[in-house]
N, C-alpha and C positions, 0 to 999 in steps of 0.2 A: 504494500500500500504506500501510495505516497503521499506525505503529508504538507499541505503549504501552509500558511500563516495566514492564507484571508479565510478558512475552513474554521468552523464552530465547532468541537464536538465531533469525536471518530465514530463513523459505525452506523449513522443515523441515513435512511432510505432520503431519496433525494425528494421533492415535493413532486405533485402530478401534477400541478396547476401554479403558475406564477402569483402571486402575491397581488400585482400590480397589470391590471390588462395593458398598460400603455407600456409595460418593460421590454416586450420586443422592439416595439417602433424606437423607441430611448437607446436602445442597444445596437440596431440596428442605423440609424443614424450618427452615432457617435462613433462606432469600432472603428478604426482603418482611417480616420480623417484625418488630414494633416490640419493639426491646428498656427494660421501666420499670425502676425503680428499686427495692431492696426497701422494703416493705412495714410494718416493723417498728420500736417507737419509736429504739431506735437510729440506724440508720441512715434514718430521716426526719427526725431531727437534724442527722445531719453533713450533709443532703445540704438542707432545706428551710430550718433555723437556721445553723448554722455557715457553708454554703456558699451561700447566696441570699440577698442584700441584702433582697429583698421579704420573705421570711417574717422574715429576722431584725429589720427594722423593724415588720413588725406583731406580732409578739411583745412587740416591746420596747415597744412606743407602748401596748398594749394593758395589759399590767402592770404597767409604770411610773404610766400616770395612775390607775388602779384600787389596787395600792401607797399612792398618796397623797392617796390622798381622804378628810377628817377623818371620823372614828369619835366616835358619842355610845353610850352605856351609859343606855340608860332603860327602865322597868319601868310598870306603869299609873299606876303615880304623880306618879312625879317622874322626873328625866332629871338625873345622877348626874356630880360634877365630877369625884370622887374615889372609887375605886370595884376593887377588887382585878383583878377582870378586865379592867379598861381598863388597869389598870396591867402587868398579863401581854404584854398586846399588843403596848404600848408597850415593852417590855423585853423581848423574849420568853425570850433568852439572852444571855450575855454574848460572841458574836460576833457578834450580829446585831439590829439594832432595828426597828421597828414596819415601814419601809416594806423593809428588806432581807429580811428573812422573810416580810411577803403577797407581793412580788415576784418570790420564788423558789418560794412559792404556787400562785400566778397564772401561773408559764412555765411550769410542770409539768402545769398542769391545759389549757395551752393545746398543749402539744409532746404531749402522752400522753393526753388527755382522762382523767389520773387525779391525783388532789394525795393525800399523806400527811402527816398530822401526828402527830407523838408526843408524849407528853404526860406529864415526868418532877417524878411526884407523891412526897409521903413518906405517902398516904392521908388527910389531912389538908385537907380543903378546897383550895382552886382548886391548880394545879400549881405548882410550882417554874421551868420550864422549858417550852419549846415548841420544836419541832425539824419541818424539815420534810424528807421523805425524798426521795429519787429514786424516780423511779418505775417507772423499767426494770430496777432491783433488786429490786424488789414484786411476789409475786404472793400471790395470796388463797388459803386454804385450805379449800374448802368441806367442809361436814360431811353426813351422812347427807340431809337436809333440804334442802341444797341453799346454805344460806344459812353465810354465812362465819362458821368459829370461830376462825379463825388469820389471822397476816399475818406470812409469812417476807421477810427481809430477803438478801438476798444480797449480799457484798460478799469479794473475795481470797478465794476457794475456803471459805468458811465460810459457813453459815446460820443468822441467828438469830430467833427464832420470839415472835410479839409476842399474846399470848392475845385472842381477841375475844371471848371466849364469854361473859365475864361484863357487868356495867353499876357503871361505864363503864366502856368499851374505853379500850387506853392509848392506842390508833391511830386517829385520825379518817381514814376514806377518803371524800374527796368525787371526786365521779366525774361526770363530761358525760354525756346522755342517747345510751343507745347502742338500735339498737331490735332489736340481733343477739345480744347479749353480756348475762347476766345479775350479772357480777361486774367488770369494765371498761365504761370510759367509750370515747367518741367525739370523738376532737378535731380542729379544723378542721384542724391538719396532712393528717392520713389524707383526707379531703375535697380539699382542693387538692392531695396528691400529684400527679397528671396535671400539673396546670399547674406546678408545680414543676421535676417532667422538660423539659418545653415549654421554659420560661424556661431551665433550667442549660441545657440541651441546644445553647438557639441562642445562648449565650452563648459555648459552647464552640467554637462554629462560628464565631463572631466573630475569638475568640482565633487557631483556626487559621488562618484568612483573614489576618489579619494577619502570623502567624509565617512565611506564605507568600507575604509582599511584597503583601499585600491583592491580589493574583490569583489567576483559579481558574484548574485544572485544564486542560491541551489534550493536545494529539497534535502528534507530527512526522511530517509526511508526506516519502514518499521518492518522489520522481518519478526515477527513472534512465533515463539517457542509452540509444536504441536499442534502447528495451525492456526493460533491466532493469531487475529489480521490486521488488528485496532488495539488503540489505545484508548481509555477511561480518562472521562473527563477530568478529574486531578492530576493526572498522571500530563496530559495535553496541556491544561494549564500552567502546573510547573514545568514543561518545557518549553511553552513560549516564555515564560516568563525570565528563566536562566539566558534566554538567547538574544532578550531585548536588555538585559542588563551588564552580560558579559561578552557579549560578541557580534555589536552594534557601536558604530560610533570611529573615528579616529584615533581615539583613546581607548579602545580596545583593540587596536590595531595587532597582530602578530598571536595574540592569544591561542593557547592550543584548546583546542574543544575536545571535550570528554564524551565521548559517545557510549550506553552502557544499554545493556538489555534489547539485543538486537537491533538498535539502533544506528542509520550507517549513511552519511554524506554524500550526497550525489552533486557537482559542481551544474548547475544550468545557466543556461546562455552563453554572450560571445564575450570572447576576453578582448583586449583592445586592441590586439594587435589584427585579432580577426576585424574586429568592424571597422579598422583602419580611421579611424576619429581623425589622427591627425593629417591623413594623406587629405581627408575632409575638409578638416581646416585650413588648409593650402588652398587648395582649389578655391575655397567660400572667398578667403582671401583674395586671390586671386580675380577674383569676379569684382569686388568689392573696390581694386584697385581700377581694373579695367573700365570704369562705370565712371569713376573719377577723373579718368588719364593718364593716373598717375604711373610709372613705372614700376612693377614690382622691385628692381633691384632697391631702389630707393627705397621702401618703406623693409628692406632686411630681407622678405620673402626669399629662401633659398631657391636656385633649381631651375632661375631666369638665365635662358640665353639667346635672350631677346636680341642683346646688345654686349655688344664686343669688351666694353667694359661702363664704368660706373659715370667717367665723363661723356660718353654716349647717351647714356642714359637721361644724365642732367640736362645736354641740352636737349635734347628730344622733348622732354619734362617743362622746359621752358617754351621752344616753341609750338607745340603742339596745343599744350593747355595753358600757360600761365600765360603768354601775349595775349593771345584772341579773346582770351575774357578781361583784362587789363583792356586791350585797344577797344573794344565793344564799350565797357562801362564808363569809362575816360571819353570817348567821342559822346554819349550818351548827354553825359556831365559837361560838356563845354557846351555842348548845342542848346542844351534844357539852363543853361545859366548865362548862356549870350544873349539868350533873349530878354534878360532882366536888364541888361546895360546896353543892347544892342551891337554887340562888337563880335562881329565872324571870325572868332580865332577856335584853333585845333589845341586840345591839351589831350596828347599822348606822351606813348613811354620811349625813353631815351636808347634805343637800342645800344649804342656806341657805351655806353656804361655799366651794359648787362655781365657781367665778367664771364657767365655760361657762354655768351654768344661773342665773345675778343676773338675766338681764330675766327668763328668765319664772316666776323664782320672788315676784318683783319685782308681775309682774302678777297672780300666782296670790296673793298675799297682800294684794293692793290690793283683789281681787276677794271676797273671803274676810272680809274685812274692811268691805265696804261692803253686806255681806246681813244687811240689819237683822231679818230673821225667823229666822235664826240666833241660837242660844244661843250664851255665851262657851265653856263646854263643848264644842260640838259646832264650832265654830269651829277652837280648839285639835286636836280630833279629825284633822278635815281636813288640817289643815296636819302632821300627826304628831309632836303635841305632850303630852304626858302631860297631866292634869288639874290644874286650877291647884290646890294648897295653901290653906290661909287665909291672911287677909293678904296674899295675893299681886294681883295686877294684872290683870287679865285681856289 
């Protein structure tokens, strides 16, 4: 006979009739279900940022270098030392400076596929202030048309309501391409949720493996003397009872168990090297980086050979994902803040200063430079450089 631990009492004839008539449809809906995680920026926060080493490092890797990559202010002209909207950037509030506010930008738009900025003007040319909202407090107001005239804020059971209808909006919303949703973005969170699950899921498994003396799960078998086949209720009680107080827990880890009276261990289920958890974890990982951009060599993932080595990887890392979202949100931010002062200038990132990208901006200017059928003009153009001035150098 085998005996498990969800079992009442040895010996006793099974019932003819359920208890409960709805226990099949209960039983039957719930066996076998894969239970996911919700869905919603919220809670794909506490579960894919706050609770997942993986996403919270690609979050972080991602914002942070994007954050700090230098910013020029140039117009067709000339490319601008000192210049009120660089100055904005650079300062944007007094809690927070150039790389703490695009970084708190840049998580928003990566956790929500939705970023908010407000924009705290006296009407008077470029703003005073720059503030960047949460975004699971935000939702859009659309009008008859379809197209948003509002942006409510929610925060401690009050709503406050931010007008879009005129030009310019006080609220800049930059949002990730979504191809289901005409007012929200898509961000690689909601994308890797699965593997998220995956990764928490066999992490959890790990945990409890451990908390249970890194052994799985068995059976006690009862082989009795003459044929009997069962154990007496006293007899069942003090043995679950020994088994939940002595060989249960991490701190009964290594314990040797006394088996007496026919009584004999049978080990069930998979051990880990069979259910392979960690090959699992890689892979979930893996997904989890894929979804971000990120490089696996860069976040440690062994087993990458992607790329030839780690400064490969870097710049790929840069240019693949960290520009295009930098140049997207920075062109975003000049256009949605010229129009407070009226002045058509571009604030992007200073390629020439990105240290990932020295050789091949290195080569791309050696190259640029030795095409003698190019004009100094169109030279400058390429490299994205405003037109020389007089007196200037070419």
């Amino acid at each position: 006979m085998v005996l498990d631990f969800f079992r009442r009492g040895g010996g006793q004839d099974a019932p003819q009739q359920k208890a409960s008539a709805t226990g099949p449809v209960v039983a039957y809906q719930t066996s076998g279900r894969v239970a996911w995680s919700p869905r919603d920026t919220v809670s794909l926060t506490r579960t894919g940022f706050s609770g997942n080493p993986v996403g919270f490092r690609c979050v972080k890797l991602i914002a942070e270098a994007a954050a700090a990559l230098p910013l020029v202010v140039q117009d067709d002209a000339q490319r601008y030392d000192v210049h009120p909207l660089l100055q904005l950037v650079t300062r944007p509030n007094a809690a927070q400076g150039r790389a703490e506010m695009l970084e708190a930008l840049y998580g928003q738009l990566l956790l929500s596929g939705n970023g908010y900025v407000e924009a705290v003007s006296d009407g008077t040319g470029v703003p005073q202030e720059l503030h960047v909202l949460r975004s699971d407090r935000m939702s859009v107001v659309p009008g008859a048309d379809g197209w948003p005239v509002a942006y409510e804020y929610a925060v401690g059971g009050r709503k406050h309501r931010f007008d879009a209808s005129g030009v310019p909006a006080s609220v800049c919303h930059i949002k990730s391409f979504h191809p289901q949703d005409d007012h929200y973005g898509f961000s690689p969170m909601q994308a890797a949720a699965m593997a998220l699950d995956v990764h928490n899921s066999a992490s959890r498994w790990s945990k409890a493996l451990l908390d249970n003396a890194a052994r799985s799960s068995g059976a006690i078998v009862y082989r009795g003397a003459e044929g009997q086949g069962s154990l007496s209720s006293d007899q069942y009680d003090r043995l679950v009872s020994e088994m939940e107080s002595h060989h249960q827990g991490a701190r009964n880890a290594g314990r040797p168990m006394l088996l007496e009276g026919g009584l004999d261990w049978k080990p069930m289920g998979f051990s880990p090297s069979d259910m392979e958890f960690q090959k699992t974890k890689e892979s979930a990982a893996r997904e989890i980086a894929l979804a971000f951009g990120v490089p696996p060599m860069l976040l440690g993932i062994q087993g990458d050979a992607t790329y030839a080595n780690y400064q490969e990887a870097n710049r790929a890392f840069f240019r693949l994902t960290v520009l295009p979202l930098a140049t997207r949100v920075t062109a975003t931010l000049a256009e949605w803040l010229g129009q407070f002062s009226g002045d058509a200038v571009a604030l992007k990132p200073d390629l020439d200063q990105v240290p990932a990208l020295a050789a091949e901006r290195d080569a791309q200017w050696a190259r640029v430079a030795g095409a003698d059928f190019l004009t100094d003009a169109e030279k400058r153009s390429l490299l994205g450089l405003p037109a020389a001035q007089d007196g200037d150098d070419a």
